[in-house]
C-alpha angles and dihedrals in degrees: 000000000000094000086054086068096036092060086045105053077043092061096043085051092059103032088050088048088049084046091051097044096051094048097056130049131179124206133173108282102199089244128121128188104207139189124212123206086256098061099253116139120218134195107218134202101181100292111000143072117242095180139344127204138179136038127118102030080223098042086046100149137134127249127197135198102020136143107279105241107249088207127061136051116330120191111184107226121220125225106215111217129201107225098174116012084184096068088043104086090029092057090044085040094062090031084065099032095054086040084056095044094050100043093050088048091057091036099049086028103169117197110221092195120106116268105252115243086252084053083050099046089049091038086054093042090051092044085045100051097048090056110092 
């Protein structure tokens, strides 16, 4: 009985990653976040700087419209899309919902083999010992 709803919180794992796949999508944004050798951080669209913080702790301040640093660290930035809003809760839904299912399986795990004589004779001598 127990592998039933393993195979089924399985199956919502894997349909509600498929869901959530499918709903979102990344591409390249044409943004960059780079970091010059003087610890400044840029926000980058191609070219040209959209914004720059950081320096001095006490000169902290924010720039906007400046030349993008060709040197330095440049990590490319991706925009998320939502293809289908539709496949999104239902993803997350089943996500949950396998997550749920399994963890209740392992945490109120039931064994469905026969108590050995040993078990029995513990299990009577514990019973035995709470009546008054």
């Amino acid at each position: 009985m127990q592998n039933k709803w393993s195979l089924l919180a399985l199956l919502a794992n894997l349909v509600g990653s498929i869901f959530l796949w499918v709903a979102f999508q990344a591409a390249p944004a044409g943004f960059a976040s780079v970091t010059d050798s003087t610890g400044h951080e840029y926000m980058c669209a191609g070219d040209l700087g959209l914004f720059v913080m950081g320096g001095d702790i006490n000169k902290r301040g924010a720039l906007f419209g400046i030349p993008c640093p060709t040197e330095g660290k440049r990590r490319p930035l991706a925009a998320v899309f939502m293809d289908h809003p539709r496949l999104m809760p239902w993803g997350w839904g089943l996500l949950g919902a396998g997550f749920l299912l399994e963890f209740s399986l392992r945490f109120f795990e039931v064994s469905s083999e026969p108590l050995s004589s040993k078990e029995r004779k513990l299990l009577r001598n514990f019973l035995a010992a709470k009546k008054p």
